[in-house]
C-alpha positions as CSV (number, residue, x, y, z in Angstrom):
1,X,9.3,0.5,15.4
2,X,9.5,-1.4,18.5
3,X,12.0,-4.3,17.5
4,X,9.9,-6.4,20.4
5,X,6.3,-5.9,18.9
6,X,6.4,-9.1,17.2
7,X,6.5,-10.7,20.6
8,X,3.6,-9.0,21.4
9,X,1.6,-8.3,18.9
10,X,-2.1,-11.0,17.6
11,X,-1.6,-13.4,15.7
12,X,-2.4,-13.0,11.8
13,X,1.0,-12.9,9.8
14,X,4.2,-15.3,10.0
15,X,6.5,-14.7,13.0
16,X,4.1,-13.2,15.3
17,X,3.5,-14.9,18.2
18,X,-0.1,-15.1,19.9
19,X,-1.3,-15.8,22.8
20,X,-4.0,-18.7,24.0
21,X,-6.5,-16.1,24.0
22,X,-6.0,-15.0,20.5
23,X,-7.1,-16.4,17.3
24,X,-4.6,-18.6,15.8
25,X,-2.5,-19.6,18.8
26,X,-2.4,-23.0,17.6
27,X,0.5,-22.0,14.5
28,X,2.4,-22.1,17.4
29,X,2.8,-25.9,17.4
30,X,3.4,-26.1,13.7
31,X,7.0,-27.7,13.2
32,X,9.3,-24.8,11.9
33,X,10.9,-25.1,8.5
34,X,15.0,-26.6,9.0
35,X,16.5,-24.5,6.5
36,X,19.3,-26.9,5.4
37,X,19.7,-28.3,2.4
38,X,20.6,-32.0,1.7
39,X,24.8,-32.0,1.7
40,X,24.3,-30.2,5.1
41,X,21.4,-33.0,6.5
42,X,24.0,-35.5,4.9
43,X,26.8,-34.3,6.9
44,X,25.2,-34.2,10.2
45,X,24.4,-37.3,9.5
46,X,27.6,-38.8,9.1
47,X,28.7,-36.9,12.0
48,X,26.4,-37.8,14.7
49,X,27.2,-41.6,13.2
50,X,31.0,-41.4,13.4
51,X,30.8,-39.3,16.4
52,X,28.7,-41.9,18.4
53,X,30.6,-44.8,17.1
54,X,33.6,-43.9,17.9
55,X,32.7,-43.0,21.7
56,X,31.2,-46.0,22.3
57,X,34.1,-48.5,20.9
58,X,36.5,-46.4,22.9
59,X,34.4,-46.4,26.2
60,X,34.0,-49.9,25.6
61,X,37.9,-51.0,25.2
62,X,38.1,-48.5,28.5
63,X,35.7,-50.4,30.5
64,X,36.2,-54.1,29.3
65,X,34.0,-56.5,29.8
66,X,33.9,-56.9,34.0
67,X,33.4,-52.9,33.9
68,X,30.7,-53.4,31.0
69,X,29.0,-56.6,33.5
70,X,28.7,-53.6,36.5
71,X,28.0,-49.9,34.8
72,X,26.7,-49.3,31.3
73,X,29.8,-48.3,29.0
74,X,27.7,-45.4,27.3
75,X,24.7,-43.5,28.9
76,X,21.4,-42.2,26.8
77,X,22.0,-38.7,27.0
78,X,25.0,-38.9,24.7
79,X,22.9,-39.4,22.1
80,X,21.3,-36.3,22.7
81,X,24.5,-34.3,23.4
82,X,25.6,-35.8,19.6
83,X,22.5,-33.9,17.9
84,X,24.4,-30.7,19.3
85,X,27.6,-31.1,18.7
86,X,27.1,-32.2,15.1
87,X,24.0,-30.4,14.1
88,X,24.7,-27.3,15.8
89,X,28.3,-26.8,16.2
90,X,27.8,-23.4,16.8
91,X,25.2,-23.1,19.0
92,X,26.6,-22.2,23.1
93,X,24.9,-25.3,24.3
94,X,27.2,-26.9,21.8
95,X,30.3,-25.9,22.8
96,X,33.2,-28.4,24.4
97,X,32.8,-26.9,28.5
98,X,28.8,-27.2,27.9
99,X,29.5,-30.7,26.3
100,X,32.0,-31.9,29.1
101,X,30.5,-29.6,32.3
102,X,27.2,-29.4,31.7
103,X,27.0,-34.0,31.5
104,X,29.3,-34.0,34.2
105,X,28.0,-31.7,36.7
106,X,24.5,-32.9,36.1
107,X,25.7,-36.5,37.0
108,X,27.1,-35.5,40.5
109,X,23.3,-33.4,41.1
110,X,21.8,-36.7,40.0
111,X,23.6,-38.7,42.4
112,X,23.3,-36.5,45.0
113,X,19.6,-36.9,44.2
114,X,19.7,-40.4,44.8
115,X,21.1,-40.0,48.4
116,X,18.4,-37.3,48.7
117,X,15.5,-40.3,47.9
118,X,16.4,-41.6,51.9
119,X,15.7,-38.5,53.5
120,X,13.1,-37.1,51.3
121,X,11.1,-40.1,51.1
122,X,10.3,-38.9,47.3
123,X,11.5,-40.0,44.2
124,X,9.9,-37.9,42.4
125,X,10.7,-34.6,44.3
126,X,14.4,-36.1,44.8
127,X,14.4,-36.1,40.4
128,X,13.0,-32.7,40.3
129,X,15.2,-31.1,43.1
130,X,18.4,-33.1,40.8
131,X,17.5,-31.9,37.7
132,X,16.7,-28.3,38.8
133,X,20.4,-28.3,40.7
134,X,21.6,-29.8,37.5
135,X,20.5,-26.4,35.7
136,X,21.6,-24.3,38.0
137,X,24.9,-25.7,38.6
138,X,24.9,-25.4,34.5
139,X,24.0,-22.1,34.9
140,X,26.2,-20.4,37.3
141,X,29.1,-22.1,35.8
142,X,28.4,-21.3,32.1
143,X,27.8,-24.9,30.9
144,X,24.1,-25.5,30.2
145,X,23.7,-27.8,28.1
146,X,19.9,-29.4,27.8
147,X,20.7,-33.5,28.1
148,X,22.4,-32.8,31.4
149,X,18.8,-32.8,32.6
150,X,18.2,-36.5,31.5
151,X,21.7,-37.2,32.8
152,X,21.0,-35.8,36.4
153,X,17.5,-37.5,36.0
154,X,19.0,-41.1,34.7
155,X,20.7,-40.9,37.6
156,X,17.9,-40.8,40.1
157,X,15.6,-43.0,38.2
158,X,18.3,-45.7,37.9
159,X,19.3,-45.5,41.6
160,X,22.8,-44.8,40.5
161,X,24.5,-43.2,43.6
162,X,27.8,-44.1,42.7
163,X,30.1,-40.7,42.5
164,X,32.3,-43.0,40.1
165,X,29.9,-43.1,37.7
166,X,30.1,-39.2,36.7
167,X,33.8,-39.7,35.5
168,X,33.2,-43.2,34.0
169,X,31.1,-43.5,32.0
170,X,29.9,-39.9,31.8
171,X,32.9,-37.6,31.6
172,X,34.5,-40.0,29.0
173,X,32.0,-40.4,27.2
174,X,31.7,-36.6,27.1
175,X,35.4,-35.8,26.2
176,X,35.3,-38.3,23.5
177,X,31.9,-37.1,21.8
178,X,34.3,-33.6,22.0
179,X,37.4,-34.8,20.7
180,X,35.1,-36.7,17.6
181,X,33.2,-33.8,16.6
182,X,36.4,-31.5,16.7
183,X,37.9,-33.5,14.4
184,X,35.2,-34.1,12.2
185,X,33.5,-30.3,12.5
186,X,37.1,-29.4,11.4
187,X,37.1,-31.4,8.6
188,X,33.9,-30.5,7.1
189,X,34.6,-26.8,7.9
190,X,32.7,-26.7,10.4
191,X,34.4,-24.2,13.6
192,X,34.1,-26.0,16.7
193,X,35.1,-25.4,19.4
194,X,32.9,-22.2,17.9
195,X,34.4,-19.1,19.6
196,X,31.6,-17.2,21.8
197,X,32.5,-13.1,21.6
198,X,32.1,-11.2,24.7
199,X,29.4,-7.9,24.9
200,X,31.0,-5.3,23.3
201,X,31.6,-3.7,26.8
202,X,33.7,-6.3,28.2
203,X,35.7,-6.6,24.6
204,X,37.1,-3.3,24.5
205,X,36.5,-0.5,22.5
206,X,35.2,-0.2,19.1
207,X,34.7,2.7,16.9
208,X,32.5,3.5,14.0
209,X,29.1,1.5,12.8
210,X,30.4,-2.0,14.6
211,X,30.0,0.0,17.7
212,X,26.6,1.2,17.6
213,X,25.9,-2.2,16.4
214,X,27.6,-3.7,19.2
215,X,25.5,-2.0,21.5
216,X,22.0,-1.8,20.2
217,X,22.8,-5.5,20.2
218,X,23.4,-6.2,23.8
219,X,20.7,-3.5,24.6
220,X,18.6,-5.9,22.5
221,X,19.4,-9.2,24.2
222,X,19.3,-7.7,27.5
223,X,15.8,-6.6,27.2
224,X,14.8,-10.2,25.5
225,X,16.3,-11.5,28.3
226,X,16.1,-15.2,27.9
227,X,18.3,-18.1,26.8
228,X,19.1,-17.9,23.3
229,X,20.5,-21.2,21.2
230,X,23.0,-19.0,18.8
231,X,26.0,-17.2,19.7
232,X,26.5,-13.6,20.0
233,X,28.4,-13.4,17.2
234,X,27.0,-15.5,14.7
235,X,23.6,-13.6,16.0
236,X,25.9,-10.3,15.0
237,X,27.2,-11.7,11.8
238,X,23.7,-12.8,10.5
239,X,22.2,-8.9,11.4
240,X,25.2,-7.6,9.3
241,X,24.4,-9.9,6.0
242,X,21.0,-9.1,6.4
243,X,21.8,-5.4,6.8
244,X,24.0,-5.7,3.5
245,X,21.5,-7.8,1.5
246,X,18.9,-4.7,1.7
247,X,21.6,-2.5,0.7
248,X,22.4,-4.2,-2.3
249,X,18.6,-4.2,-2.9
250,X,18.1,-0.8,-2.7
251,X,21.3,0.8,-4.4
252,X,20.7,-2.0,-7.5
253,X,17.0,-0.2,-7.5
254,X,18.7,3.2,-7.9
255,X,19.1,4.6,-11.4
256,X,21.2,7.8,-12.5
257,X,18.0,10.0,-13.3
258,X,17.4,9.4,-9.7
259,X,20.6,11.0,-8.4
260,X,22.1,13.1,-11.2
261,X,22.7,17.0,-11.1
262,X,20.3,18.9,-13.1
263,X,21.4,22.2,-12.6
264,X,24.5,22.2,-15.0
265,X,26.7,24.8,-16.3
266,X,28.1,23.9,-19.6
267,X,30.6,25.3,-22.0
268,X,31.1,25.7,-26.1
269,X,33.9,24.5,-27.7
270,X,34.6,28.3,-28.2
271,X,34.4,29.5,-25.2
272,X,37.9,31.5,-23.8
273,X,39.5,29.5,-21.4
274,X,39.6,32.4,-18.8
275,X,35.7,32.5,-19.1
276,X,35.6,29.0,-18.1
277,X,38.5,28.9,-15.3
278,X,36.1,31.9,-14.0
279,X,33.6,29.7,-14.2
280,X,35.4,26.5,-12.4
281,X,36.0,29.0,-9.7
282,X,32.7,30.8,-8.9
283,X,30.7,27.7,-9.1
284,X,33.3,25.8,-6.7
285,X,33.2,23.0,-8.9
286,X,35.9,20.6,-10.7
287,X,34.5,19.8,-14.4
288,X,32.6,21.4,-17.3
289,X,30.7,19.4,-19.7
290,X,31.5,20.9,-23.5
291,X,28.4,20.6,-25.4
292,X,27.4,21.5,-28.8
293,X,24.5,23.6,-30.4
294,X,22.1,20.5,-30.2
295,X,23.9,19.9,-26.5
296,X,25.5,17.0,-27.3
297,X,28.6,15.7,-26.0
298,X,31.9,16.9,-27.3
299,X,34.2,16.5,-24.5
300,X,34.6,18.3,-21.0
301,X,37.5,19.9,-19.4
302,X,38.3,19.7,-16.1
303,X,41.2,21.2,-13.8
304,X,43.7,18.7,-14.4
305,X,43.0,19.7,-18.2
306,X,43.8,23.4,-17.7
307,X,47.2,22.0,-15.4
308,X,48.1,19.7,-18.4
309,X,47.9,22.6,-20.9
310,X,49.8,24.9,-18.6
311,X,52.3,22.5,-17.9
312,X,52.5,22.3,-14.6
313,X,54.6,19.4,-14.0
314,X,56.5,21.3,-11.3
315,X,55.6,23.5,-8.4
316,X,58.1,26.4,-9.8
317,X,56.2,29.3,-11.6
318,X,53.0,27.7,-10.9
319,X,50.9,31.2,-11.0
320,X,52.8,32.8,-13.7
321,X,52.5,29.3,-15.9
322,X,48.6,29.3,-15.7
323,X,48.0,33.3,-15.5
324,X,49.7,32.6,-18.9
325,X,47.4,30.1,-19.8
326,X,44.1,31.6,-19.4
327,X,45.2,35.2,-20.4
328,X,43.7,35.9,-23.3
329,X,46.3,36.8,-25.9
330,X,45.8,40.2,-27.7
331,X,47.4,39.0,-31.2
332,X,45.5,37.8,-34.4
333,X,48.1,34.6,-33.9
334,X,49.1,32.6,-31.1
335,X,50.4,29.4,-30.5
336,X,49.0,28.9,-26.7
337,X,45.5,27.4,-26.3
338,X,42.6,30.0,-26.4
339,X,39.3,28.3,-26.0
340,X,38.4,25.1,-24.5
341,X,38.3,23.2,-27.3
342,X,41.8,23.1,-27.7
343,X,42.5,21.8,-24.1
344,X,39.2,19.6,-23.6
345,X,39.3,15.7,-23.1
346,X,37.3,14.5,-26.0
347,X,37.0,10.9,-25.1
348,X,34.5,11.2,-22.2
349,X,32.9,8.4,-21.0
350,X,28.8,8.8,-21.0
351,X,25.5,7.2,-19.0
352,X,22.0,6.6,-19.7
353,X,19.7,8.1,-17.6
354,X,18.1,4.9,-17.1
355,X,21.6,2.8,-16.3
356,X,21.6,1.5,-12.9
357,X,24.1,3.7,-10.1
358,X,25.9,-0.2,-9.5
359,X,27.2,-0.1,-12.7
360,X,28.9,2.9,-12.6
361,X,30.8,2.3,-9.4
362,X,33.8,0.6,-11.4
363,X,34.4,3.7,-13.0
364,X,34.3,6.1,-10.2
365,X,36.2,3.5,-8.2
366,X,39.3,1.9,-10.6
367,X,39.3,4.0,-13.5
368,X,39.7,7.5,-11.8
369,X,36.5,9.2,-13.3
370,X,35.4,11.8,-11.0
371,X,32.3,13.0,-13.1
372,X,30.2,11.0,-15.4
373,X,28.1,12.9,-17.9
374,X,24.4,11.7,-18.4
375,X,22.1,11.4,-21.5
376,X,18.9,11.0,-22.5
377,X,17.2,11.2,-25.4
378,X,18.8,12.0,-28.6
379,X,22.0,12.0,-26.8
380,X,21.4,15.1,-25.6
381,X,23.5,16.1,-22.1
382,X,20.7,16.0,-19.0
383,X,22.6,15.7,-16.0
384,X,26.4,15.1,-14.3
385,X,26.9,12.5,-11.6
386,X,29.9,13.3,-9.4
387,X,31.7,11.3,-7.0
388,X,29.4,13.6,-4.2
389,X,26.3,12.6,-5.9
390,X,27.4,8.9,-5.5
391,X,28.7,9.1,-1.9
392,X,25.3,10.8,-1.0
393,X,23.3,7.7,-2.8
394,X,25.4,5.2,-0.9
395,X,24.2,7.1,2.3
396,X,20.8,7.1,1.5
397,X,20.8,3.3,0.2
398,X,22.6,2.3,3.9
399,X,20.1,4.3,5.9
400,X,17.1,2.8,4.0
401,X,18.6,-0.5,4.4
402,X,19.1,0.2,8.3
């Protein structure tokens, strides 16, 4: 699927975007849904009050009242630049340069617009000439930040062709609103300054998943190819959590009928231990199920059942100890195990063919099971899921969920 067809595609389901030709292009202009919840409205809140507050006492006590008589000690677009810095810490726009740049740069293209208004003759081309060099000064230097436009545009309007006027009140006003939501941000857990990760082909080299991730990614915002108001790595981090999210939905839909072995090759509790080592070794595999006439459950024996038996605590005499083992003995008595009853683990942990594959992952993964036994009805033995079987699920539940 084209990861772009939603941009393209009419109108008739939410998040598709239509054109003015197309029926229902007038969703567009429906207010989106902020998806905050209260103690997250309430601490913006307090932020953009605290933040503002303390930037204009300061800038006042800068100024003092003959500077407060001749320039304003705290211009409009501040307020703006607080909606950013405490409701969107993250966001690039956000960030401390874009804050501090963006304001300040955009003051010196206003100015410079208000020199323009001489030899233009235009005040209104002279404000749209200052704010479009606002954004591209902004731009090339890796600051925008959206109220720089109503700063370069104050300026002009204003007549404000003082270059004095981008340090005080601008600039200080600007480092301040910084400094205030650093300190708060940090206090309500909040990371600002937010970091902003490179492309994954300026950050060095990754290996694995993260780097095809890494790359569809850029590939992704490269074609898109406009401003977007999220950082690169929150933009990552929220692909990943939705990636897992559908993974835990589909492996908590998966059950054990779905990925058990059918196919199994079970043993008596009579049957000579060199029959089932033969077994073991022509069918490659690491565990027989021991099942009665009714094929029920009575234990299952495994490798490290016929090493226990043979005793092979030590490396020395390793063949000889477990030819001895599974050699049948020729006498009426004999003290060595014969079948593999005798050597079976009888405590053997079971699953319903209905239990859910999550619930068995503790087992496989902390309690050093390697094969769990399944039953169904009347207890009876219908399938064996190994630690394969699981690995294989796990595949198939990420690639679903990809």
């Amino acid at each position: 699927m084209n990861p772009f067809s939603r941009f393209n595609s009419p109108a008739g389901s939410p998040g598709q975007r239509a054109t003015f030709f197309q029926p229902g292009w007038w969703r567009a202009f429906q207010p989106a849904r902020t998806r905050i919840n209260t103690r997250e409205r309430l601490r913006l809140l307090a932020g953009v009050l605290v933040g503002m507050l303390v930037t204009g006492l300061l800038c006042h006590l800068v100024g003092g009242s003959a500077a407060a008589e001749r320039l304003p000690w705290l211009v409009a677009p501040i307020g703006a630049s607080a909606v950013l810095v405490f409701a969107l810490p993250a966001s690039p726009l956000a960030q401390p340069w874009a804050v501090v740049g963006g304001n300040t740069l955009s003051a010196l293209a206003g100015i410079a617009g208000v020199h323009g208004v001489h030899l233009l003759g235009s005040p209104e081309l002279a404000s749209a000439l200052a704010v479009a060099t606002a954004i591209g000064l902004m731009l090339a230097l890796r600051c925008l930040h959206p109220p720089g436009g109503a700063t370069a545009l104050m300026m002009v309007l204003g007549g404000i062709g003082d270059a004095a006027f981008a340090l005080y009140p601008v600039m200080l006003n600007s480092l301040l609103l910084v400094l205030a939501g650093i300190v708060y941000n940090t206090a309500t857990r909040r990371p600002y300054p937010h970091p902003q990760l490179p492309p994954a082909s300026s950050a060095g080299v990754t290996s694995g998943p993260d780097r095809l991730l890494d790359a569809d990614l850029d590939a992704v915002l490269a074609r898109y190819n406009q401003v977007l108001d999220v950082s690169r790595d929150d933009l990552k981090a929220l692909l990943v959590e939705t990636r897992l999210r559908a993974y835990d939905r589909k492996l908590a839909d998966v059950r054990c009928a779905d990925i058990m072995s059918r196919e199994l090759v079970t043993v008596e509790f009579g049957t000579p231990l060199q029959e089932a080592w033969a077994l073991l070794r022509e069918r490659r595999i690491k565990a027989l199920p021991v099942v009665d006439r009714t094929f029920r459950i009575a234990g299952i024996v495994t490798l490290a059942d016929f090493m226990r038996a043979a005793e092979l605590d030590v490396y020395e005499g390793f063949d000889e100890k477990l030819r001895g083992l599974i050699r049948r003995t020729r006498r009426t008595h004999s003290s060595k195990p014969e079948v593999v009853g005798q050597i079976m683990t009888r405590n053997v942990r079971v699953a319903g063919m209905q239990r859910h594959l999550v619930e068995l992952l503790p087992l496989f993964g902390s309690t050093g099971h390697h094969h769990i036994p399944i039953i169904g009805e009347g207890e009876r033995l219908v399938g064996m899921i190994t630690q394969s079987d699981l690995v294989a699920a796990l595949g198939r539940a990420v690639d679903a969920a990809a």
